[in-house]
VEXZA-121050 format. One record per residue: residue in three letters; residue number from 0; x, y, z of N, C-alpha, C, CB in turn. Coordinates in steps of 0.05 Angstrom, whole numbers, plus 5000, padded with zeros to 4 digits. Each point is the difference from the previous one (the first is absolute). Glycine has a CB too. Layout:
N
   rest    nr     nu     nv     nw    cau    cav    caw     cu     cv     cw    cbu    cbv    cbw
    ALA   NUM      X      Y      Z      X      Y      Z      X      Y      Z      X      Y      Z
...
//
This chain:
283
   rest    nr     nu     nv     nw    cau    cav    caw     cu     cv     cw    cbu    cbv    cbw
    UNK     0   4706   5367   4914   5022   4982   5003   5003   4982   4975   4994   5000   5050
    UNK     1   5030   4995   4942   5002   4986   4968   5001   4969   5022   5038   5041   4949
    UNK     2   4948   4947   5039   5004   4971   5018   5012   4974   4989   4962   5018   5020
    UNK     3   5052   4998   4951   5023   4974   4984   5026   5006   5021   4986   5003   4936
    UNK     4   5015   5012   5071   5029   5003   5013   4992   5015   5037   5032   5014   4936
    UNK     5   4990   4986   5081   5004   5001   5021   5028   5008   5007   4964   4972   5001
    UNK     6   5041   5049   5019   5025   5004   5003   5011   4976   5017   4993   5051   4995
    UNK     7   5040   4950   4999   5014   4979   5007   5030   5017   5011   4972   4960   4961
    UNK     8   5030   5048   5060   5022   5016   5003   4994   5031   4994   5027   4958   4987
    UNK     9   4992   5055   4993   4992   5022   4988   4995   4994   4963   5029   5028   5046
    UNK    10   4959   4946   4953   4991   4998   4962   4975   4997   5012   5038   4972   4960
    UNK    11   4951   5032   5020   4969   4978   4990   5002   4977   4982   4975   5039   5001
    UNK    12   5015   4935   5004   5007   4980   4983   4976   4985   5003   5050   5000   5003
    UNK    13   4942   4995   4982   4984   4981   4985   4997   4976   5020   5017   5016   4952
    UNK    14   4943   4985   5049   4997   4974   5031   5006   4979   4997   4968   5014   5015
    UNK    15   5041   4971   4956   5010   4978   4994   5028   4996   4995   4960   4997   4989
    UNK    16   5053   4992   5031   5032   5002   4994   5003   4965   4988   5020   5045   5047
    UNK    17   5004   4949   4960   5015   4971   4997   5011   4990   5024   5014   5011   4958
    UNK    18   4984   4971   5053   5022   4988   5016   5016   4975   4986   4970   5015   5041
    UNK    19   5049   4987   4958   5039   4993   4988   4995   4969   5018   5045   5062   5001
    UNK    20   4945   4933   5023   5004   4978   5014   4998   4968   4981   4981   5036   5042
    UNK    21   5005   4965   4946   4984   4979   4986   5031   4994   4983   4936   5019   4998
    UNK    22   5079   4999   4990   5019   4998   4985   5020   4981   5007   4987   5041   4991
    UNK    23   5024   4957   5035   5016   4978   5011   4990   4977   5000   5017   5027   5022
    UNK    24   5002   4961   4982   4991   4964   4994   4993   4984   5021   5030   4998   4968
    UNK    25   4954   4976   5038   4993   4993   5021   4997   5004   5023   5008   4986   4977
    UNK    26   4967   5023   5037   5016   5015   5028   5002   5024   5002   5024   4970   5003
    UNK    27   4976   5046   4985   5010   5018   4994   5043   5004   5003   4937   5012   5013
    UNK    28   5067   4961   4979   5030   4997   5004   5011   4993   4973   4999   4985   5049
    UNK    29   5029   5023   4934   5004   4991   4981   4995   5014   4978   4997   4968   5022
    UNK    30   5026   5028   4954   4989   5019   4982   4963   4985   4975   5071   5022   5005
    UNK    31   4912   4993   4987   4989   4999   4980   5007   4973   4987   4998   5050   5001
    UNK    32   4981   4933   4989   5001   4975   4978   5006   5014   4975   4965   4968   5021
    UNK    33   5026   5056   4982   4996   5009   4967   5009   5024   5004   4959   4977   4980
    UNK    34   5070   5028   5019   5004   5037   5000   4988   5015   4982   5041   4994   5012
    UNK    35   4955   4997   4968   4999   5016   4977   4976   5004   4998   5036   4987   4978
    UNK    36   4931   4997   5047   4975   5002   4996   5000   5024   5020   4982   4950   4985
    UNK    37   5041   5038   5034   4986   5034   5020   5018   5015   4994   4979   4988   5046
    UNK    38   5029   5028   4942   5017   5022   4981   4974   5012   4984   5053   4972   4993
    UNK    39   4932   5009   5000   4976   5004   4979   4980   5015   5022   5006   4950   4962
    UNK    40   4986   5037   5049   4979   5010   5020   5010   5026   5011   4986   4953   5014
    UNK    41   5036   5055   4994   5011   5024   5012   5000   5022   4974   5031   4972   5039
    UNK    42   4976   5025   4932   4994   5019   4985   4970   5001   4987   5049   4998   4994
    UNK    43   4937   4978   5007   4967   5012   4991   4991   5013   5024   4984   4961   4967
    UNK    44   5017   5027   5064   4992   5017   5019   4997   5037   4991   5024   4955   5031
    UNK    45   5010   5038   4964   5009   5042   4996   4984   5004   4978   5056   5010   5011
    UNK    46   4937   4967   4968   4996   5014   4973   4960   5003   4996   5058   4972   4975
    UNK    47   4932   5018   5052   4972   4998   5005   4991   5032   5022   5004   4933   4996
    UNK    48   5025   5076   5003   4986   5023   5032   5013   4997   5019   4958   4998   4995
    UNK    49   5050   4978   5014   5005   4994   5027   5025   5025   5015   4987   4940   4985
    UNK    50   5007   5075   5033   5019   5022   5003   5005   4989   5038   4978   5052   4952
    UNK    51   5021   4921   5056   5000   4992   5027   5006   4978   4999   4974   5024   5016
    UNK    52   5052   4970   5000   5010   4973   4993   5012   4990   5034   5016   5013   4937
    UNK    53   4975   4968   5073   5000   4993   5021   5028   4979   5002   4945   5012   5004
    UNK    54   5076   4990   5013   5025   4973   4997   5008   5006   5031   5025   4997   4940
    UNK    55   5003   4986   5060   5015   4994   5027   5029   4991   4984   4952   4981   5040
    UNK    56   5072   5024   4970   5020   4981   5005   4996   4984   5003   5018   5016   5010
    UNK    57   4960   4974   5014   5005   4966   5011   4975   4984   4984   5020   5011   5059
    UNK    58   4975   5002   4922   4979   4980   4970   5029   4984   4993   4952   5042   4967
    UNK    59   5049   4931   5037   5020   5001   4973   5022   4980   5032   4993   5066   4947
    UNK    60   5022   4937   5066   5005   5032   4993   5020   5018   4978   4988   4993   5047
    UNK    61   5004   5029   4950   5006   5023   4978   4990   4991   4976   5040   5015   5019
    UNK    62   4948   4959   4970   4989   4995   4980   4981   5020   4987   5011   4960   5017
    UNK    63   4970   5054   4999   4979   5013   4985   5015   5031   4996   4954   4969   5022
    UNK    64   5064   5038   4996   5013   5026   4989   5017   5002   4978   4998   5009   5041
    UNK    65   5023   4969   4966   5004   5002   4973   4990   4990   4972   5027   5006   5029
    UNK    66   4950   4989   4971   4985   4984   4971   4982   5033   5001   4993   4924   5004
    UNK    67   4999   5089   5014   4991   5026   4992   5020   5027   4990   4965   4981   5033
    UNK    68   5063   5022   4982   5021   5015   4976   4998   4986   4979   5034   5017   5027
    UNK    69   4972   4960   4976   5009   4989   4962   4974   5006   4984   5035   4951   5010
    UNK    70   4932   5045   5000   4993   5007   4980   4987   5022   4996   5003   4962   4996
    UNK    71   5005   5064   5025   4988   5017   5007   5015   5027   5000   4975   4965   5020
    UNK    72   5049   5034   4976   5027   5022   5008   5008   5006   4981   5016   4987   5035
    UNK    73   4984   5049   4960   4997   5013   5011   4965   5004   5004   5051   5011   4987
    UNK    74   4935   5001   5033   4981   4994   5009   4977   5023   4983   5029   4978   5049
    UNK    75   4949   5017   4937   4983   5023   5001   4997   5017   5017   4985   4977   4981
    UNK    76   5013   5041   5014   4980   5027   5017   4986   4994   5021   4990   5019   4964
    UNK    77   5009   4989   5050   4968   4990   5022   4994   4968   5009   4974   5039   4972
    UNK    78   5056   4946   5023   4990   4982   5010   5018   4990   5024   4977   4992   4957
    UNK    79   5001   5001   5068   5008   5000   5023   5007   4968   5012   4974   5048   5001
    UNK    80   5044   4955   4995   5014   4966   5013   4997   5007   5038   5052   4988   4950
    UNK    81   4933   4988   5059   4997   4994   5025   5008   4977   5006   4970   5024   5002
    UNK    82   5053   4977   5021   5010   4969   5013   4998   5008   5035   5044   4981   4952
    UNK    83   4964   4996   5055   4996   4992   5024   5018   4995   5021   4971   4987   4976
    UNK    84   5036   5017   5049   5020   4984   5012   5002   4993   5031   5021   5019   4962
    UNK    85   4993   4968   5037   4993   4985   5028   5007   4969   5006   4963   5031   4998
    UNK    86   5048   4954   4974   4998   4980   5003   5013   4989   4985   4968   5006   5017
    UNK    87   5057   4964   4988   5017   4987   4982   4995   4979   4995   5026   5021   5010
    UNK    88   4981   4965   4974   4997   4974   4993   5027   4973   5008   4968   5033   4961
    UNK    89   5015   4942   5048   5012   4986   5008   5021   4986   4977   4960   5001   5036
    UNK    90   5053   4977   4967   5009   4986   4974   4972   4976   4995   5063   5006   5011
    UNK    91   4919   5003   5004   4973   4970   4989   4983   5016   5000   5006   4953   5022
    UNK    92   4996   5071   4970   4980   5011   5001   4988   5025   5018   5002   4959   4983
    UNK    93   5010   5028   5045   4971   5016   5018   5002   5028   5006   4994   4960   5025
    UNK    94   4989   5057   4985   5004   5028   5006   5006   5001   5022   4975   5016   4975
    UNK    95   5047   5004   5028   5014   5007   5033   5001   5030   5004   5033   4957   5000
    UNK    96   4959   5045   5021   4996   5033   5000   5026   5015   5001   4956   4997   5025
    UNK    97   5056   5016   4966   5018   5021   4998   4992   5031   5002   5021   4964   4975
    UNK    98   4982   5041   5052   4974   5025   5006   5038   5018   5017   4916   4968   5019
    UNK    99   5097   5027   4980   5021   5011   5016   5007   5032   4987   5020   4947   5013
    UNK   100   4988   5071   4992   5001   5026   4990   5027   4990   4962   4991   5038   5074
    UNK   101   5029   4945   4948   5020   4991   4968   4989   4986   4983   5036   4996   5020
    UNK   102   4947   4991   4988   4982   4984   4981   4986   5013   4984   4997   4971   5027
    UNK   103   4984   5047   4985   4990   5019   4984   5006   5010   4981   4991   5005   5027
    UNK   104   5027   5008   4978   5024   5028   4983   5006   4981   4980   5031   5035   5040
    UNK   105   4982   4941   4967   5013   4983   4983   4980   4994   4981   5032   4983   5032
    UNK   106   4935   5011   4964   4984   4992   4993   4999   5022   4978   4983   4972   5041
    UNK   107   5010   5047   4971   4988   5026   4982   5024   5005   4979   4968   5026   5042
    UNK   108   5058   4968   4972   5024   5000   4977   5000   4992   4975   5018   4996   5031
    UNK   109   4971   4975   4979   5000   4964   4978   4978   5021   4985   5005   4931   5034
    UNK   110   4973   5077   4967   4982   4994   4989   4999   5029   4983   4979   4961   5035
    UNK   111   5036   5053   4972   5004   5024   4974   5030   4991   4981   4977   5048   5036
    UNK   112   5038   4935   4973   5013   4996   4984   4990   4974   4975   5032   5024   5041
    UNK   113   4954   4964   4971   4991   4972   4987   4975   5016   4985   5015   4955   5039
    UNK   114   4968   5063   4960   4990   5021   4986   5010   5015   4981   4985   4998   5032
    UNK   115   5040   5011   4978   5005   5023   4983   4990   5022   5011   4999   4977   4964
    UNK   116   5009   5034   5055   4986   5023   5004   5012   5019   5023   4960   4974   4982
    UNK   117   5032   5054   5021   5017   5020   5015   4978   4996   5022   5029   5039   4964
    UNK   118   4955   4960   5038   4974   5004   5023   4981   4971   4989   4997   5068   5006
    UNK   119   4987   4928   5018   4980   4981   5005   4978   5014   5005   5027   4967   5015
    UNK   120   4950   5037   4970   4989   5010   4992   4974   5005   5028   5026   4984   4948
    UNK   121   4969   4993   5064   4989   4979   5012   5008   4982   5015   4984   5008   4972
    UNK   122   5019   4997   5058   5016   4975   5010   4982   4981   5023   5049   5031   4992
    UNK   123   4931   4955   5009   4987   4985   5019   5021   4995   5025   4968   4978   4962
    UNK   124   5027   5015   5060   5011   4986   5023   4977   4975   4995   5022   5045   5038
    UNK   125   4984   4939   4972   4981   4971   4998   5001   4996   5027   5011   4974   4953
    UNK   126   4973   5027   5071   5005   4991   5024   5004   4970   5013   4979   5038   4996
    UNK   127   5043   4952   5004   4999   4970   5009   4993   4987   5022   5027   5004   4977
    UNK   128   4958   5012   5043   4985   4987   5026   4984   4986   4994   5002   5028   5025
    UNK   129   4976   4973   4949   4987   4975   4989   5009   4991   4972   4962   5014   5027
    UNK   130   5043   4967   4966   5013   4987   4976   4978   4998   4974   5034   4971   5035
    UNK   131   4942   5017   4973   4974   4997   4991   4983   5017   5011   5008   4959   4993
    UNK   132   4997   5068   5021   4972   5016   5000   5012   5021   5025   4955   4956   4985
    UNK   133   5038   5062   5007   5014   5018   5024   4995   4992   5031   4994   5039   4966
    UNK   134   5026   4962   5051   4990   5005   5032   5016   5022   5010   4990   4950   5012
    UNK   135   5006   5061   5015   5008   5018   5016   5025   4996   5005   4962   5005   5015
    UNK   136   5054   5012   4989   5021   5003   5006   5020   5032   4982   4988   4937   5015
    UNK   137   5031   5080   5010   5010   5026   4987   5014   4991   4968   5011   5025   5055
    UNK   138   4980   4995   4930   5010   5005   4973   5019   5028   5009   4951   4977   4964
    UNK   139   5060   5030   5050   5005   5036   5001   5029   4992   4989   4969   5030   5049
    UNK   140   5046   4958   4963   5023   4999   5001   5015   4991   4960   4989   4986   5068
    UNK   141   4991   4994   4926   5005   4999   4969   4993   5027   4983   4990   4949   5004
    UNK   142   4981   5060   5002   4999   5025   4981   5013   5022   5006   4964   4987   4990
    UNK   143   5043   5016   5040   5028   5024   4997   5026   4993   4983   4987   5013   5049
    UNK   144   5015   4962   4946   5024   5007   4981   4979   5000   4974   5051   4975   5026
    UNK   145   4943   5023   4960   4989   5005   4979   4996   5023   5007   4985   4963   4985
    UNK   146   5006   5054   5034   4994   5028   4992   5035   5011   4994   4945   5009   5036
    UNK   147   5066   4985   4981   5024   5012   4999   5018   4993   4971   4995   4998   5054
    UNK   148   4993   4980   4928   5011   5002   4977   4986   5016   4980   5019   4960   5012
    UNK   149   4951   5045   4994   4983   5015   4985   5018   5031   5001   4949   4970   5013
    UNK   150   5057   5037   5017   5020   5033   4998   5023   4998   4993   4982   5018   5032
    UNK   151   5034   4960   4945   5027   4991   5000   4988   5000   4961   5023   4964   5063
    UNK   152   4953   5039   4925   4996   4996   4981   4996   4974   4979   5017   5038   5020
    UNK   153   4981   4936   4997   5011   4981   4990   4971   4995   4993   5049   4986   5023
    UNK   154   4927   5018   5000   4975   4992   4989   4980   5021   4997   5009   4959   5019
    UNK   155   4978   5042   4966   4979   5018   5004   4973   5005   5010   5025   4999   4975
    UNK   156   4960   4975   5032   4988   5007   5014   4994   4973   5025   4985   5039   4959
    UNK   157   5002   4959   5062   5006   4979   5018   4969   4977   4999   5039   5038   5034
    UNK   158   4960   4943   4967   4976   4983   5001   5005   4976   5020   4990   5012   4950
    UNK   159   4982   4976   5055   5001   4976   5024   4990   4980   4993   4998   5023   5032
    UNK   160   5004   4957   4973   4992   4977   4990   4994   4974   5021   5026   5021   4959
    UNK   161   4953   4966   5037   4994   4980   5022   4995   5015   5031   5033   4965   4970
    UNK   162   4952   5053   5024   5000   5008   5026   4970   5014   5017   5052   5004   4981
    UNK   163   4944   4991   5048   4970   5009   5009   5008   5030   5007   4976   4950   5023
    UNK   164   4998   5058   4978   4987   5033   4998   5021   5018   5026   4934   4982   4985
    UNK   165   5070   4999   5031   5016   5013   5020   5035   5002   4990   4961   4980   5041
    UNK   166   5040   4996   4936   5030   5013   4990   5006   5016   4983   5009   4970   5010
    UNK   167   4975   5032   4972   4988   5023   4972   4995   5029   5030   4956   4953   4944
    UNK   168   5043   5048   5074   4996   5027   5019   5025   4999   5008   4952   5002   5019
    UNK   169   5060   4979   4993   5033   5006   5004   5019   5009   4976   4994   4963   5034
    UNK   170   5006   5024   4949   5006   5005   4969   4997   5038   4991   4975   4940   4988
    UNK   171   5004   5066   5020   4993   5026   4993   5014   5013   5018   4959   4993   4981
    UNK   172   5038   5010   5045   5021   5017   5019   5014   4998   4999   4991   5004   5021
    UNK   173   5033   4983   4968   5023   5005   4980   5013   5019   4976   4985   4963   5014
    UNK   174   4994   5022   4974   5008   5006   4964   4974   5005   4987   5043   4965   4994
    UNK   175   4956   5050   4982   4971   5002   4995   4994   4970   4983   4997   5062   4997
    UNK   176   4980   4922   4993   4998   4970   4996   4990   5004   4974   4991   4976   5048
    UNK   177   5015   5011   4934   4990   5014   4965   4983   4975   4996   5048   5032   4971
    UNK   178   4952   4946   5038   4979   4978   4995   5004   4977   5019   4997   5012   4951
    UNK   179   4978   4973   5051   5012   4976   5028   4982   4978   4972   4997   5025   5081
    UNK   180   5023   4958   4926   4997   4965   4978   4994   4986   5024   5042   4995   4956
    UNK   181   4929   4988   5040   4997   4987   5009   4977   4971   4994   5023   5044   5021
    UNK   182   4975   4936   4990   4991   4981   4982   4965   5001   5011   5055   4965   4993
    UNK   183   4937   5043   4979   4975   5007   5001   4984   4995   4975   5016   5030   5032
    UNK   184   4965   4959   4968   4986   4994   4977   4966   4995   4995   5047   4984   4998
    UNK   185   4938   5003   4999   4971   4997   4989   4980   4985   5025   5021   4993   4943
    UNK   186   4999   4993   5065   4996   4977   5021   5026   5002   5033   4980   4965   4943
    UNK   187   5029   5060   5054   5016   4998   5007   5001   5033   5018   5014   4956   4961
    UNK   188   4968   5049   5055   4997   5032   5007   5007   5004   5020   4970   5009   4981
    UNK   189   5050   4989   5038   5002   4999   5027   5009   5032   5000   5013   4942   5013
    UNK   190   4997   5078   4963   5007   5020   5007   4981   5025   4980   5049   4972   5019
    UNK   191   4932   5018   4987   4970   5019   4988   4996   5028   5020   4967   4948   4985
    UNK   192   5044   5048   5034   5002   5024   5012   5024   5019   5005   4967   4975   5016
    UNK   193   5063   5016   4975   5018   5005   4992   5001   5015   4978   5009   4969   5022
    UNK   194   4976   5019   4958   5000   5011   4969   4989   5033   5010   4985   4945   4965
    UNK   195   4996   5053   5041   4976   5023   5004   5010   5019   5013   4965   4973   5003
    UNK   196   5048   5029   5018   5017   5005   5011   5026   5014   4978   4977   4962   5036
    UNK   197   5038   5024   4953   5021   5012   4982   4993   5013   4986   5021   4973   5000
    UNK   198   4945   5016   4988   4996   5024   4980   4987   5027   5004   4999   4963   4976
    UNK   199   4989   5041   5049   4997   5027   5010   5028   5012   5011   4951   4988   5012
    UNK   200   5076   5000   4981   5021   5017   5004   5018   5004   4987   4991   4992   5028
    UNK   201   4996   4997   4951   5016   5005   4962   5025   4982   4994   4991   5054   4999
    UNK   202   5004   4920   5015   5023   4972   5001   4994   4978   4989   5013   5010   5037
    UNK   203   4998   4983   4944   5008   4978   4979   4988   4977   5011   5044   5019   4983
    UNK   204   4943   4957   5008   4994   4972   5024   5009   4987   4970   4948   5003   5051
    UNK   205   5076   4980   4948   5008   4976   4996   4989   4974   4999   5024   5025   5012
    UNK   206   4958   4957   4974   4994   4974   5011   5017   4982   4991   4957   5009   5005
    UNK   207   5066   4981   5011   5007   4974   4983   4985   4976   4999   5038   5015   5009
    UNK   208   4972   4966   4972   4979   4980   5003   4973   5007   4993   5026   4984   5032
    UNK   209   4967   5037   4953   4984   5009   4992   4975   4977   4988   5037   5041   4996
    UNK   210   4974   4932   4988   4983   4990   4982   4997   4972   5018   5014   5026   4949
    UNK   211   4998   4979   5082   5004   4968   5014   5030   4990   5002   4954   4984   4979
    UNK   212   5062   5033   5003   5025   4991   5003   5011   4962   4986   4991   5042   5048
    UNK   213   5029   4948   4958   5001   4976   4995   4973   4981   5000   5044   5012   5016
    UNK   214   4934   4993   4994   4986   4979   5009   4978   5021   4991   5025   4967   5042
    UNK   215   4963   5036   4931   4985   5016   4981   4969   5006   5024   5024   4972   4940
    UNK   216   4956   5052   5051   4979   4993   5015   4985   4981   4989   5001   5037   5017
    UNK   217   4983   4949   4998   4980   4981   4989   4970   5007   5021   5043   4956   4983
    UNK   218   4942   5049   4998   4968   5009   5008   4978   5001   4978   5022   5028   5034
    UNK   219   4958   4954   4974   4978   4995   4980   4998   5017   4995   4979   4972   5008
    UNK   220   5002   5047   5016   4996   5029   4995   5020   5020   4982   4979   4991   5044
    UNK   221   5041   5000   4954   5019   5019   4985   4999   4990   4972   5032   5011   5040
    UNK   222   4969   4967   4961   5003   4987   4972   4966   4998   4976   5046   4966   5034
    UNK   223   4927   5033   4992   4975   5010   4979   5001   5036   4999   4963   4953   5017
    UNK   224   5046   5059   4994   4998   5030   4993   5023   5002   4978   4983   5019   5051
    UNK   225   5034   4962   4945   5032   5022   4983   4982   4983   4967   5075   4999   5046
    UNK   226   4907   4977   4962   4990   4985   4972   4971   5030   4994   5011   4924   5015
    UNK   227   4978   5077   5003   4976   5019   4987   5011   5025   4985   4967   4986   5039
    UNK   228   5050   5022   4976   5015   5028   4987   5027   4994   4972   4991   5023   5060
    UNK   229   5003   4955   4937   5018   4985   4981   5036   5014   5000   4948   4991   4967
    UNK   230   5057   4999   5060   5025   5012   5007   5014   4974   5019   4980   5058   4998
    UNK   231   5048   4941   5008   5005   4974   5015   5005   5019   5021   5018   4957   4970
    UNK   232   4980   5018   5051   5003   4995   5029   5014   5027   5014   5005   4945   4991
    UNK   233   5020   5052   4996   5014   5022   5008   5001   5032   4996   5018   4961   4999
    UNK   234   4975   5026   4971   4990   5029   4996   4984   5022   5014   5004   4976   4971
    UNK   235   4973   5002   5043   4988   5015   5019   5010   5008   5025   4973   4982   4980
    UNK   236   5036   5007   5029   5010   4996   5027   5024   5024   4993   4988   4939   5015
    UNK   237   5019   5067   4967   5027   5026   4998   4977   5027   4998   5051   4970   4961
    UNK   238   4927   5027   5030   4984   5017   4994   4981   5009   5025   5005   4980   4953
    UNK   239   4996   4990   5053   4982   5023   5039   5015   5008   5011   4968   4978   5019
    UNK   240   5062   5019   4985   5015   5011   5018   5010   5034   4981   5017   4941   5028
    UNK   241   4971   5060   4950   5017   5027   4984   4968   5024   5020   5032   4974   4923
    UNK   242   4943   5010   5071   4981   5012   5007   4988   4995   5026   4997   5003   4957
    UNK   243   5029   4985   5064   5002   4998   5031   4999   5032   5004   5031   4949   5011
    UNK   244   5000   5066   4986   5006   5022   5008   5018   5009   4981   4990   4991   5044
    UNK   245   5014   5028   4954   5015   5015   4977   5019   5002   5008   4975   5020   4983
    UNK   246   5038   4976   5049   5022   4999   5001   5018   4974   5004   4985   5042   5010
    UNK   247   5001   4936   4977   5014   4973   4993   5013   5000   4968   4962   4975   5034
    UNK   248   5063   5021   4974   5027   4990   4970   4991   4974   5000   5052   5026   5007
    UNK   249   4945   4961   4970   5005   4971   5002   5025   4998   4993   4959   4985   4992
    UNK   250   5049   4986   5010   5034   4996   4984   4997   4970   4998   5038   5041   5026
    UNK   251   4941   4944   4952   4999   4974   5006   5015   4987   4980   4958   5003   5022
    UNK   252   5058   4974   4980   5021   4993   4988   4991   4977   4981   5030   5015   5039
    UNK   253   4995   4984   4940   4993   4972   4980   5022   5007   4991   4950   4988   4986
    UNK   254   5066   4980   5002   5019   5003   4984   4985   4990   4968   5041   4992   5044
    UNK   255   4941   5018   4951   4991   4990   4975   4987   5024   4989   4994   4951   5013
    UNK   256   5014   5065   4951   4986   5021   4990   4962   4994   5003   5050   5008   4965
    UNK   257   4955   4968   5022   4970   5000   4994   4987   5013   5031   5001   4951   4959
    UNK   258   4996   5030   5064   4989   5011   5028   5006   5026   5011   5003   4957   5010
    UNK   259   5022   5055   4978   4997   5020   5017   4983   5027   4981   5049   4980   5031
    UNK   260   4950   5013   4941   4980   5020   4988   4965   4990   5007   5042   5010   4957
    UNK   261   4959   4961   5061   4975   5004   5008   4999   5018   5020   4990   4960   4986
    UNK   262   5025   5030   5030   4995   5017   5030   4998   5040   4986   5043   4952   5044
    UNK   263   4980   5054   4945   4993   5025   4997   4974   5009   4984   5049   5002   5005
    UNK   264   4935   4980   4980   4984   5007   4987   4976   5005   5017   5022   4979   4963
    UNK   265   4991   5010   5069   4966   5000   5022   4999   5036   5008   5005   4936   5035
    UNK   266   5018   5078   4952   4985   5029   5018   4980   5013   4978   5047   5017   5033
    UNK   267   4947   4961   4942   4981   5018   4984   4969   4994   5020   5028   4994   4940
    UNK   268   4971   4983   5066   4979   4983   5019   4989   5016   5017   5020   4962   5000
    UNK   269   4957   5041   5000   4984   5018   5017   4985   4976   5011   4997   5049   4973
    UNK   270   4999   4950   5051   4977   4982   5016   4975   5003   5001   5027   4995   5023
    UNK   271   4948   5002   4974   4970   5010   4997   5008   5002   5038   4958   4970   4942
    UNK   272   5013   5041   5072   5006   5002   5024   4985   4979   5022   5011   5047   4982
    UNK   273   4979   4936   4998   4983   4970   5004   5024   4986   5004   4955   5000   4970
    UNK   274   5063   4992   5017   5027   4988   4994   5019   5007   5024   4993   5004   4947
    UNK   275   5002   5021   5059   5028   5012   5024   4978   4984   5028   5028   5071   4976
    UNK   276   4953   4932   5025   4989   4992   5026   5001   4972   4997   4969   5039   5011
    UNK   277   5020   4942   4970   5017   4974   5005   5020   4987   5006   4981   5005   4985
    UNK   278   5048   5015   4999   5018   4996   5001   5010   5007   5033   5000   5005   4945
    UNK   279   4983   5016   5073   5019   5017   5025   4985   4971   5020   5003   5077   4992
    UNK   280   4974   4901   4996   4995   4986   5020   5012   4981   5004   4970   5015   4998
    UNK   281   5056   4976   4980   5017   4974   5001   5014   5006   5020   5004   4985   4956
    UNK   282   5012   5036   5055   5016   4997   5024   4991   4978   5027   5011   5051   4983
//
């Protein structure tokens, strides 16, 4: 198994992608302080490897799609744009679920046109029964229309997002599921048996919030292991989860060049295996 890359749909792409989120302005609402810094970040990303690029319509909203056509269109080869949907934005901000079949359609519309594009390469459902963390409740009725735009050509392959093991099983008796995003990280394992699980069935695991999200991780333990191996914090923390499972994408975000050639520089990072057992005891 080559373990720089992982299938994602029908590509293989590289376990270190980007996530576009960071790109919008406060909040994730509003355009960019600095267009012209995340324009930058979106072409060194492409010009470092990056062939996985994580966004939404409702970044922004449309802010991060369109700051990725303008600095990204027409698109390389092999590179697979992933967005999301399920969800609109208030005038202050807030997220409101838009899970209705017109909403949908309408969604997947916005977001190939605000792209540029004939197909969506990649389309998440985000489940809104939990806002901050998945709970129970049917997903069937949203991913049948997404399947039904998948046989209409518009998307190509179907994904889930925010969601527990019993909706990633509903999800599948549907439509076949090319990756499930979910918020998972170092300190953060509630779906360690999920992962394990996907990856004895050849399925993509997503962590958003990969590095802690807005609210960074903070751990002694993390912070004397990333100093002995003369690497930062995060670095590590992107690096146990590459050598969690092979079938974890990261997609951790920054609107800044310098950080995000740190973060990509963590899949050279190999962990001694003294280091992975300290690190698997912070949870």
């Amino acid at each position: 198994m080559n373990t720089r890359t992982y299938r994602l749909g029908d590509r293989d792409v590289r376990r270190l992608g980007y996530g576009a989120m960071q790109l919008a302005g406060p909040g994730v609402f509003g355009p960019p302080k600095d267009p012209a810094a995340a324009l930058a970040v979106l072409r060194e990303a492409i010009a470092l490897g990056v062939d996985h690029i994580d966004t939404s319509d409702f970044y922004g909203p449309f802010v991060t799609n369109r700051l990725i056509r303008e600095a990204l269109h027409p698109y390389p080869a092999g590179l697979t744009l992933v967005t999301k949907v399920s969800a609109r934005r208030g005038e202050d901000g807030s997220w409101l679920p838009a899970l209705s079949p017109a909403e949908l359609t309408e969604a997947v519309h916005s977001n190939l046109r605000h792209l540029g594009l004939e197909q969506l390469p990649v389309v998440n459902l985000r489940s809104m029964h939990g806002i901050h963390g998945p709970e129970e409740g049917s997903i069937a009725e949203a991913v049948g229309t997404l399947a039904r735009l998948r046989e209409q050509g518009l998307i190509g392959h179907v994904g889930v997002s925010n969601v527990t093991p019993t909706q990633v099983a509903e999800a599948r008796a549907i439509v076949p599921i090319a990756c499930v995003q979910n918020f998972y990280n170092l300190v953060n394992r509630a779906d360690d048996a999920l992962i394990d699980q996907l990856a004895a069935d050849g399925i993509a695991y997503v962590p958003f919030f990969p590095l802690g999200g807005f609210s960074p991780l903070q751990s002694e333990g993390l912070n004397r292991i990333a100093a002995e191996l003369e690497a930062t914090p995060m670095q590590v923390a992107i690096a146990w989860l590459l050598q969690r499972s092979p079938n974890i994408l990261l997609i951790p975000g920054t609107s800044q060049v310098a950080h995000l050639r740190q973060n990509l520089a963590a899949a050279e990072l190999v962990l001694p295996a003294g280091a992975v057992s300290q690190l698997n005891a912070l949870a």
